[in-house]
C-alpha beads as a LAMMPS data file, in Angstrom:
LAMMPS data file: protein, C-alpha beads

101 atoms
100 bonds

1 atom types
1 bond types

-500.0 500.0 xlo xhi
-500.0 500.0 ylo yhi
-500.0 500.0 zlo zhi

Masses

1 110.0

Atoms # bond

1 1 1 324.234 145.910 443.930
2 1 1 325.863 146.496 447.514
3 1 1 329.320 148.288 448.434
4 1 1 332.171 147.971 451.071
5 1 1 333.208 150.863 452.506
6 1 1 336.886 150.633 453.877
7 1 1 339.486 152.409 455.014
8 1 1 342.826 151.061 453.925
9 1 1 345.645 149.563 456.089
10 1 1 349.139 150.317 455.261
11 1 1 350.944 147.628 452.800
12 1 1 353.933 146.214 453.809
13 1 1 356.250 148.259 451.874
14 1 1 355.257 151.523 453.716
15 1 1 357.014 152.641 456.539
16 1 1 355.105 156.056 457.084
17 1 1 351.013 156.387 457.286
18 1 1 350.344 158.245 453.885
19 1 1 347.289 157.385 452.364
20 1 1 345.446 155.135 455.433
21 1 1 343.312 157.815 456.665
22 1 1 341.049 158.111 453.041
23 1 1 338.343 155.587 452.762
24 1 1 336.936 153.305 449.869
25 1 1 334.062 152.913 448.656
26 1 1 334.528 149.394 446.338
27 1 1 331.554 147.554 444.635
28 1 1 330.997 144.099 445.731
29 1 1 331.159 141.733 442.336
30 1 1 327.615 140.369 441.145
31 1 1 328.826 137.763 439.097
32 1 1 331.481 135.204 439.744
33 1 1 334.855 135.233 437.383
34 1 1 335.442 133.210 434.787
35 1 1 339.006 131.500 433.745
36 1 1 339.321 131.281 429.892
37 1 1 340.043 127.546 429.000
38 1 1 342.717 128.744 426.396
39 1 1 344.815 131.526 427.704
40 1 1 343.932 130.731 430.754
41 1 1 343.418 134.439 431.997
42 1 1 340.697 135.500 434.800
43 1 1 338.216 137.656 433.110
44 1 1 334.785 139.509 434.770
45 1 1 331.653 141.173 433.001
46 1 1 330.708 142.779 436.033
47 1 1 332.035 146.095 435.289
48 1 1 331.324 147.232 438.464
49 1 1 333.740 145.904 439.972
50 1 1 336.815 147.993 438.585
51 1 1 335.043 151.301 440.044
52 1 1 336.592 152.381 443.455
53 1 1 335.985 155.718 444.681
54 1 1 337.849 157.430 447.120
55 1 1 336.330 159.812 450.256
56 1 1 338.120 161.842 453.130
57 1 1 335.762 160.845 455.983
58 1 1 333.625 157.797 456.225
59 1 1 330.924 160.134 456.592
60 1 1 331.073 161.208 453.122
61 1 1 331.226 157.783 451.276
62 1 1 328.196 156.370 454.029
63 1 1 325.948 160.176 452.431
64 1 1 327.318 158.967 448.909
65 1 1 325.901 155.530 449.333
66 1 1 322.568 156.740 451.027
67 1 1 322.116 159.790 448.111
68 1 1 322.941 156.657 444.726
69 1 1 320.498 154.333 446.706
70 1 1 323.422 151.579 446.911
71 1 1 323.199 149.226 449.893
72 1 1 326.458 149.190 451.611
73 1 1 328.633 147.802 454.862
74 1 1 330.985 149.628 456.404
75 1 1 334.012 147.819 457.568
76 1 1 335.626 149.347 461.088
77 1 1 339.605 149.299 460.534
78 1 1 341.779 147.721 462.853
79 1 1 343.760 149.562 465.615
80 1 1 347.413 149.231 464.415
81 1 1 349.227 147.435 467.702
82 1 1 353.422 148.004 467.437
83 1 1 355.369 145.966 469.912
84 1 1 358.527 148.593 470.193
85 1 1 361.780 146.987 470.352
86 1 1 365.692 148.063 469.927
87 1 1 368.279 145.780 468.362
88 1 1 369.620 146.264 471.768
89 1 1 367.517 144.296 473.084
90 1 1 369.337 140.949 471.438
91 1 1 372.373 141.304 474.006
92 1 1 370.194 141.991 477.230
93 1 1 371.745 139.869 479.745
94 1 1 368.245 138.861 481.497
95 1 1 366.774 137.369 477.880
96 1 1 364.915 133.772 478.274
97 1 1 366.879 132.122 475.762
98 1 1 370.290 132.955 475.089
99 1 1 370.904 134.902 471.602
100 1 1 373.827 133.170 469.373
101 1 1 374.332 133.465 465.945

Bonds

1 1 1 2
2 1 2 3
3 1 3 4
4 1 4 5
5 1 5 6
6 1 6 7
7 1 7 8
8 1 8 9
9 1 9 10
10 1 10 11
11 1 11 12
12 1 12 13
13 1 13 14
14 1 14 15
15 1 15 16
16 1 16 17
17 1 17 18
18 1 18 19
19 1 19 20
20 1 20 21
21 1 21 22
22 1 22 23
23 1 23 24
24 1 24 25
25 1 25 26
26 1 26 27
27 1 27 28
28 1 28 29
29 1 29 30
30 1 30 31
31 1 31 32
32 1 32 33
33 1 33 34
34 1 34 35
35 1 35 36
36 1 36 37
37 1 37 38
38 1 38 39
39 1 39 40
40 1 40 41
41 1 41 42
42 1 42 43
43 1 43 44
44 1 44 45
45 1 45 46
46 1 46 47
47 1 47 48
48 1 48 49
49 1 49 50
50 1 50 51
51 1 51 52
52 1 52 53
53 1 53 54
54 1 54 55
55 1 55 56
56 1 56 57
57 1 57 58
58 1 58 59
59 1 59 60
60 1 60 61
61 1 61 62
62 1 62 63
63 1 63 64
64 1 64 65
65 1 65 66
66 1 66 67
67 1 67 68
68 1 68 69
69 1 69 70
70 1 70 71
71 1 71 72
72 1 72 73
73 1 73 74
74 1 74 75
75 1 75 76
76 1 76 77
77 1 77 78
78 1 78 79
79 1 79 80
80 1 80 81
81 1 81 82
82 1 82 83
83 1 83 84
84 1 84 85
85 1 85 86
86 1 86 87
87 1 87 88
88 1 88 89
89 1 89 90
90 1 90 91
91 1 91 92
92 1 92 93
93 1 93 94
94 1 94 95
95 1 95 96
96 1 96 97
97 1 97 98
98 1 98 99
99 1 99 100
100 1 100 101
């Protein structure tokens, strides 16, 4: 049994930073999924793998792991790099390629 610990990026629907400073702690499936042949739905019986738990600091999921005995990685996240542009900056008059419609 081994974990991930995370902490999750933003999706793409968020414009703001609410809830990407909490980190995960997500079991790592032990058995592969199976497709049923006749409905043809994905199905698991590692139950494990529903169970996410949620921490404040990676601190506290890394003592949660150590105190359960589970072995675990911890997964840095990535700095969030924003190029910062205007619409403005469509008409400058010194762009490479002319803009047109």
């Amino acid at each position: 049994m081994s974990a991930r610990i995370y902490s999750p990026a933003k999706t793409a629907m968020q414009s703001g930073k609410a809830k990407t400073g909490r980190w995960i702690l997500e079991f790592e499936p032990e058995k592969p999924r199976k497709i049923d042949p006749l409905m043809g739905y994905t199905s698991s019986a590692d139950m494990k793998s529903q169970i996410k738990l949620s921490f404040e600091t990676r601190e506290e999921a890394v003592a949660y792991a150590k105190k359960q005995g589970v072995a675990f990685r911890v997964e840095e996240p990535k700095e969030l790099r924003r190029r910062q542009i205007t619409y403005a900056e469509n008409f400058r008059y010194d762009r490479k390629t002319p803009w047109t419609h």
